[in-house]
Each structure stands twice: as C-alpha cells, then as structure tokens.
N, C-alpha and C positions, 0 to 999 in steps of 0.2 A: 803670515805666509799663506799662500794661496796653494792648494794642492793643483796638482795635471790628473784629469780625467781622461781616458781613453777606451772609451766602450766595443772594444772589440766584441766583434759575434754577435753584436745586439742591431746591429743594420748594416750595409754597404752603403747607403747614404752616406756610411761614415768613414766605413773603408769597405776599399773594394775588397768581395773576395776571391779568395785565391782556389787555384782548381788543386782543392785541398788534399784529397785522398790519393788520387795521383801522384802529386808533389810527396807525400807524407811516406808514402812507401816504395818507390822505384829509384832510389838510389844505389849506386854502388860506392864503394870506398876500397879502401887498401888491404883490408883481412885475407889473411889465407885462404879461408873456405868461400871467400865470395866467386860468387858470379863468371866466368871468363868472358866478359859481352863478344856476342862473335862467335858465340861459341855452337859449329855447326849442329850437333847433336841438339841443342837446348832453344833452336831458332824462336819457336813458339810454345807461350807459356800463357794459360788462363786461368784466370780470378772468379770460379762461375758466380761466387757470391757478390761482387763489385760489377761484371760485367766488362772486364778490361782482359785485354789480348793483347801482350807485348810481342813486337819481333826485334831479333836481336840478329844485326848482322857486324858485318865487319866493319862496313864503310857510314852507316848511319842505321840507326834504330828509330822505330814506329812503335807505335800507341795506340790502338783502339779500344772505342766502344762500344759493346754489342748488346741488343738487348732480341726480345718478339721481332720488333718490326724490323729488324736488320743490323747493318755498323756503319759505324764514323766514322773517322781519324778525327784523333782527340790531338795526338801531338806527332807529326810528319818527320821530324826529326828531332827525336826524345834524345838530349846529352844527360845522363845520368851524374856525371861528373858536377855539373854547374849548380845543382841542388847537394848541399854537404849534409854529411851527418846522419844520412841512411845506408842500412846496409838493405843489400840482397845477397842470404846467400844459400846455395845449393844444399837441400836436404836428401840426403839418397839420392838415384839416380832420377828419379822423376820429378822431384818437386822442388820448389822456390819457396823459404820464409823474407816475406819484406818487415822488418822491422827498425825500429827512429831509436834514439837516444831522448827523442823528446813526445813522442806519440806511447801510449800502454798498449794500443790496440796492434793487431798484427795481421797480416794477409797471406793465406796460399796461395801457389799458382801449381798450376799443374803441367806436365808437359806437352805439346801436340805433337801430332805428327806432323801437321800442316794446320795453314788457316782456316780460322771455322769456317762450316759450310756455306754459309752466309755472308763470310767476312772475306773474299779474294776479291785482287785488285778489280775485276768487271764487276761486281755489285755492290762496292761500296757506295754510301749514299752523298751525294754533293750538288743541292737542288734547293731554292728557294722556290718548290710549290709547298701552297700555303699547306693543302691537305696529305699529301707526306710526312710535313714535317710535324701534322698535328699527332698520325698515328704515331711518327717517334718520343716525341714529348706523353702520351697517354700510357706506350709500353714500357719507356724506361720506370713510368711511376711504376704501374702495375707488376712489372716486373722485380723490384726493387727494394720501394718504398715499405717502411715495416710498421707503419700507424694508422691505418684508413681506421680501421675499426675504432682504436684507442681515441681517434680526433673525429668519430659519427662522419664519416664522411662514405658514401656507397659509391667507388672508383668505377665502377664497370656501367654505372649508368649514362657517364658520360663519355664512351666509347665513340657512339654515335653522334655526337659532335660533326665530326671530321664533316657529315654531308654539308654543315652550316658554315662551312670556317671557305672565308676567302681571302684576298690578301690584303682588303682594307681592315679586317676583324679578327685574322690572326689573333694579335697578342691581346684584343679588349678578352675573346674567350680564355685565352690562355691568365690570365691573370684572372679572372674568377673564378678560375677552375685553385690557382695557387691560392689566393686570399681566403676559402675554403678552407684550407685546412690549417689556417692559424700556428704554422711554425717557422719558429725563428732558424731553421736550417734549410727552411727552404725555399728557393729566389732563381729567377731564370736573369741572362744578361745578354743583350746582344750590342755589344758595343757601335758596331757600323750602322746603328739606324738607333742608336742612345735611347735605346731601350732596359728597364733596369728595374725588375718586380721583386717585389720583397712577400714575403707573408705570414710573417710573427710581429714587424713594427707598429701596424696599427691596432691591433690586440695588446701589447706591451703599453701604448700610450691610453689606453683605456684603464688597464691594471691601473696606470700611474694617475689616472685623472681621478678614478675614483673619491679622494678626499678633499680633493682641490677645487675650490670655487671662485669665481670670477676671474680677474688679467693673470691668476694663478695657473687656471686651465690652460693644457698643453695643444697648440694649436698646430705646431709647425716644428720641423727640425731644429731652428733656430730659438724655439723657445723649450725645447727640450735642453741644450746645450746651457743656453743660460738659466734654467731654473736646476741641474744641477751644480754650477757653479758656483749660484747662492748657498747651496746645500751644504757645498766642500769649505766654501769661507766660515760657513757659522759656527762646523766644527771646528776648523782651525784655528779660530779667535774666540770662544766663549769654553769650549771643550778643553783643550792644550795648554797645561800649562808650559810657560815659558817657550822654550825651542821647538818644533818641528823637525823630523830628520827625514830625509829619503834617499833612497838610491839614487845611484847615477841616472838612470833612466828614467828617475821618474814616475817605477810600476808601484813602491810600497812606502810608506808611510809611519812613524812610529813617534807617541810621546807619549806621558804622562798624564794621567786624568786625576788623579790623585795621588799620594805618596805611595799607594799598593794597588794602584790601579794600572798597568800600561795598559797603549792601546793603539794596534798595528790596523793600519789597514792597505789592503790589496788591492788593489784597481782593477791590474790585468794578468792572465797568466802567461804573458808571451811579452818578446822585445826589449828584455831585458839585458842582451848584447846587440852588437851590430851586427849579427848573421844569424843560421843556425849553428855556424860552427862555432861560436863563441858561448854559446846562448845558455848554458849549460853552467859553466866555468862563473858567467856576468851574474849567475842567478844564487849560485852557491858563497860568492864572494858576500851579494848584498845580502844572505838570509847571515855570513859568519857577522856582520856587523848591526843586521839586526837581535841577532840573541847575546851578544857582547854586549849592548843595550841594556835587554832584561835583565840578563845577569849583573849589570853593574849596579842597575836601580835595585833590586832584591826586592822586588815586584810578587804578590802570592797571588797576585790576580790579573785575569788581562781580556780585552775586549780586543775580538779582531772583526772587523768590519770587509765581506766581501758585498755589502750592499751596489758598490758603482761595478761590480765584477762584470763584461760580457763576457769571459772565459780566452780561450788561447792553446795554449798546448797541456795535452793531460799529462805529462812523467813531469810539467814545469808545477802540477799543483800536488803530482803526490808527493815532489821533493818538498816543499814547504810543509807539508802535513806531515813530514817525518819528523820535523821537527819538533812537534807537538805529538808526539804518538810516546807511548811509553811502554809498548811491547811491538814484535812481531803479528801483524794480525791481519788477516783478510777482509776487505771493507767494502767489495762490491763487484760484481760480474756483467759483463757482456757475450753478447752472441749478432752474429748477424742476419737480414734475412737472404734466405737460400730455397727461390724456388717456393711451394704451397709450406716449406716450414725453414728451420732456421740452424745455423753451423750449431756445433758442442759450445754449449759454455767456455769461455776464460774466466779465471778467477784474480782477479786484481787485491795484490798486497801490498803493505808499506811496513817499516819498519823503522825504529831511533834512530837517525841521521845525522852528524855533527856531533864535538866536542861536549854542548850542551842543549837539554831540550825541555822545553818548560812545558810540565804535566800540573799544575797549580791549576785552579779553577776559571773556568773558559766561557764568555757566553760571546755566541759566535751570531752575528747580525746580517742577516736576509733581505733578498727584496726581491721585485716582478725580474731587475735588471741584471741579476744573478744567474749566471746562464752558461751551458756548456762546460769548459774544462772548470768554470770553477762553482760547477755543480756538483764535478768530480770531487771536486775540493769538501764540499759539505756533506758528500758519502764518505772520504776518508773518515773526517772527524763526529760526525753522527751520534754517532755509536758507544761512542767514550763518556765513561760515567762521570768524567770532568767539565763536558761539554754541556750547556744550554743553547737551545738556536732561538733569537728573538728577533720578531722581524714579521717579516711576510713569507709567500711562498716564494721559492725561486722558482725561474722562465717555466721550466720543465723542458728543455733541449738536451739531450746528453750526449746523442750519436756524432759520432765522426761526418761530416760532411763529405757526401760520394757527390762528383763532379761525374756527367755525361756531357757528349754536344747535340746540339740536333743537327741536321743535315746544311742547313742554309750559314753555319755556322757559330749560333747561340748555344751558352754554355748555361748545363740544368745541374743545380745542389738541390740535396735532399738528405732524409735520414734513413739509414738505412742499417743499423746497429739498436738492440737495445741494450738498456743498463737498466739492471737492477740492483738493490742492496743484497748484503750474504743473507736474508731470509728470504731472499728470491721478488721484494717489492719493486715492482717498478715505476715511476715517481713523472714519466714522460707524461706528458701535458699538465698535470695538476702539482709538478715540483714538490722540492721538500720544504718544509716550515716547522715551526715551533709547534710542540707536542699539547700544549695547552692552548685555551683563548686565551689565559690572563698575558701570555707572554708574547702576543697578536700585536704589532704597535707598525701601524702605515708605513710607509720609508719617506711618500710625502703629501704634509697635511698645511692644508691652508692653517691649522693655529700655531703649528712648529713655524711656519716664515713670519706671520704676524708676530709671536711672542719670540720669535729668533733664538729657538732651541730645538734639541734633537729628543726625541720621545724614545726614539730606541736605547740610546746612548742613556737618558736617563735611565731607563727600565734594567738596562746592564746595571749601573750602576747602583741600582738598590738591590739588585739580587745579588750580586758580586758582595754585598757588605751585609 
C-alpha cells in the first residue's frame, strides 16, 4: 500500500496559501456573547499587534490593513458567516477576543472611535506604483515581522531601496529581499501577473540534499515529490507488517513494526474533514480508531513519525498529543510582536484526551520537512520522560502566518508570533531535534534508497527494544 503525502506549510508551490490569520480569527458564529456585526457602538475594532482594522456595519463589513507606510483593504466585503468555526466575541465594553476551535493562538482588538488616522476612505492606498508599494512591502516587515535578528538579517538597511525599484525590478528586489531571510512562513503572491515568492523552500531543499548524491539530488518540485514517494513505499512494504491502516482522509497512518512495536505516522495537521466545521469531529473520530488499534495490538512501544509533517492547524496537533500525554501539563508559549517589543506571554496546555492514551515508550521521528503546527506537535511531546526524538532538526517555522496586501493588490505572509518551550527556548530557525548525536540519523540518504531502508526507523527500532 502506498501512503498519500501532503506537505502542507512546506511551499505554496504545493498549495496555495490562504490569507491565514485573517481567515483564522474573524469569524462569527451563534454564541450568546458574540459579536452583534452591525453593531453601531462597536463599528471599528484594532488588532495593533496584527495590524488589522475591522469595520463592522449593517449592510457589509470591511477589512484592513495598516501598517508605517499607511492601509489597504485586505477584504472590501468581509462575510464572517462563510468562514465556520470561529468565534468573535465581546470582552467588556471595549474589546474583541478572536478565537478558532482549531487555532491555540488568540487576537485582541480594541475599540475605535473611528478609522485610523491613516486608514479613512481618501487615503487608502490602491496604486500599482512600483515605489509605494515598495515602502508598503518594507513597513509591514519592519513593522511586524518578529525575526530579523534571530535569521542575521539588518531590515533597516534596505529601506532605501525604494529609490532603485521600478516597475520592470519591482518583484526581482523584492524577492531577495524575501529569499534572505530563509523562512518557510514567509511568501508574497500576486496572482494577476502569476507572481509567487517563497523563502524557506530552497533552504528546506538544501537541508534535504545534504546526504543525497547523484539522480538522488533534489533538483525541482517534481523531483521533491517523487523522491518522497519513494520514501513513503519503502516504509510501507519493508517496515509494515501485513495491513496498513489510515483514515479517511488520508492524513495518518498506523501498523505494526513488530509484535510490540506500533507505528503511526502523521503527515499533515489539517483536512481531516471536509470544512472547518467538520474538521474537529473527522479528526477525533480517526485518532478513536487509531488508539482502538494500539489498544487491540497491546503494543508497550510505538514510533510515531511526523518526518513528511508540513504542519496545518495547532488545536489539530495538541488534540493528537492528548492522546499521548499522561498528565495535565504545559508544553509551550507564545507571544507576539507588538511595536519595539512583544504582547504577554500565552501559555499553551494539553491534557489526556479520549477513552484511552498510550503513555508506553515513544521515540518520535523528525526531519527539515517538519514544520509549523506540527512543530507544535514536538513541543507538546518533548518533554515527556517517555519520549525520544530521532531524526533531524525540524523547519524551525512556528508562528501563525499574518497575511498583509500591498496597494497594487499582492498579498504578503510572514511570522509574526514567537513560541518557545515552558523553559522559555525558542527553537525558530534552528528547530527542535534529538538531544544526542548518536540519535542524528538524516531523513534522506543516498544509502537508505540504495539499500531500500529507513535508518530512522531502524534507530527507533533498537532503542524502543
């Protein structure tokens, strides 16, 4: 049986992405205490840490976003309705929590009296000059963005740009300005002129080449795709005994490595129902019949593999990690940037989850392509004295993806959250990994395809026995 790979969060090459933070927190739903959209007292509401200015009116709601160099309109007629499964809802009289069923993280807003100074309907911006829209693209970073220091990059040197930038060299500066700072959350897009910058993928395919020599080396998307493919077969047919199982969708994976070995793996944290409003419910159903599994095999030991992980939704990786948790515990904090410093801390928990949860001994397998929520996933379980991690380091992406536009209408993600573990580490750019060299084993090596075996997998397998 052949597993399905879906590297969410590891490129848009792969999938497009979504104007995520936006989407993630400005929903309404049916609760008492939400929201009244419309509601004339509440018309304008600001995010100063996000840089987003909702207007809420009767007949249609608006969306922007503000940075230094002025505002957008991100979304001209924002239906909060069409996006399920968030709330907004009124804290005291001034302020708004946006919070998901499938997102950890949360947003303020605060009340205005009116539109920011900068943000009423004569000077919002909507201009394809090239050098405007460089100052927008340079402020939202600087304004923003929570990693120059941590990825050696000095932001304020290339301010002056803007005098070089014209409209044939727009996006060539703009994208080495992005490819600088080698993260996989951060990509501008401008669909009407099929423009589409990444700047973690080719740093990730270097990760990945490092072991790999000759027609092995990763050259192209296309050979990214099929040399993990090969990857997913060898475990499937030299690693598994007998059956393969997986959920409906596809996301998770489970069989037998030995008579006390199980061995699950996760692909992706996301899409595990057909909406968000299902998404929840499709994910709890597959984890009751993945741990009715363990439980039937009476399994003391179990490899779980997020090595293909590009990550997805974080409340979709700490519910999995509940299951593997064997107290109430705190596993790891965020904050965002706000301004020359950053909001209070959150403090992120999980706790035993489901009828059964297997606390037996864990060795939990890494790699470059482990990234985002299901980085989350490996500060959940870190920590636990049951757990080994063997592998490589993961991406080092952790933050929530903040969505800006520029003025000509391109849309800019970036990181704008840190996470650290509960002793305050924070793991952005150089990821988490196994705690020794001896338990360092590549994710992919020209001798694993040659001799058509998994070195990780093995390495579990002699420390698990």
């Amino acid at each position: 049986m052949k597993f399905k790979n879906k590297m969410y969060g590891v490129t848009s090459l792969v999938k497009n992405f979504l104007l995520s933070f936006l989407f993630f927190f400005l929903i309404s739903c049916n609760a008492d205490n939400d929201l009244p959209l419309g509601s004339s007292k509440s018309k304008f509401w600001f995010a100063a840490d996000k840089g987003y200015i909702i207007e809420l009116n009767d007949d249609k709601n608006v969306l922007y976003n503000v940075s230094s160099a002025g505002c957008t309109i991100l979304n001209d007629d924002f239906i909060p309705e069409e996006l399920a499964g968030l709330r907004l809802e009124e804290v005291g009289e001034n302020e708004l929590l946006g919070t998901s069923d499938l997102f950890e993280t949360e947003v303020n807003f605060v009340r205005l009296p009116d539109q920011n100074n900068h943000c009423s309907p004569d000077q919002i911006a909507n201009t394809k000059d090239p050098k405007i829209n460089y100052d927008y693209f340079w402020n939202i970073f600087n304004d923003y963005y929570a990693f120059f220091e941590k990825r050696n990059v000095n932001w304020t040197e290339f301010e002056n740009l803007r005098d070089q930038v014209t409209e044939d060299n727009f996006y060539d500066i703009i994208e080495e300005l992005v490819l600088k700072l080698k993260d996989g959350h951060v990509s501008v897009k401008d669909e009407d002129n099929d423009i589409e910058i990444e700047s973690g993928f080719h740093n990730l395919i270097e990760r990945l080449n490092t072991n790999l020599q000759g027609d092995l080396v990763i050259e192209s998307i296309d050979d990214y795709w099929e040399i993990l493919e090969i990857k997913n077969n060898i475990i499937a047919e030299k690693y598994i005994k007998e059956e393969v199982f997986q959920n409906d969708g596809g996301n998770m994976f489970w069989g037998l490595v030995t008579d006390d070995i199980g061995y699950v793996a996760i692909h992706d944290m996301e899409d595990f129902g057909t909406g968000f409003e299902n998404e929840i419910s499709a994910l709890n159903e597959a984890l009751d019949d993945l741990m009715d599994a363990i439980k039937k095999w009476g399994v003391s030991k179990l490899i779980i593999d997020v090595r293909f992980n590009g990550g997805g939704h974080g409340k979709i990786s700490m519910d999995i990690a509940s299951r593997f948790a064997n107290r109430e515990l705190p596993v790891y904090s965020y904050k965002a940037r706000l301004g020359d410093g950053f909001t209070a801390p959150k403090t992120i928990s999980i706790g035993p989850k489901g009828d059964f949860q297997f606390t037996g001994n864990i060795v939990l397998l890494t790699s470059p392509v482990t990234a985002s929520a299901a980085e989350s996933f490996v500060l959940c379980l870190k920590d636990l004295s049951y757990v080994t991690i063997v592998g490589e380091n993961t991406k080092g992406v952790f933050s929530t993806e903040l969505t800006h536009s520029l003025p000509n209408g391109a849309t800019v993600v970036l990181s704008n959250e840190v996470f650290s573990d509960i002793e305050g580490t924070v793991f952005e750019v150089l990821g988490i990994g196994p705690d020794n060299e001896e338990n360092r084993v590549p994710f992919l090596s020209t001798i694993d395809f040659i001799e058509e075996k998994d070195s990780g997998i093995d390495l579990a397998i002699e420390i698990l026995n």
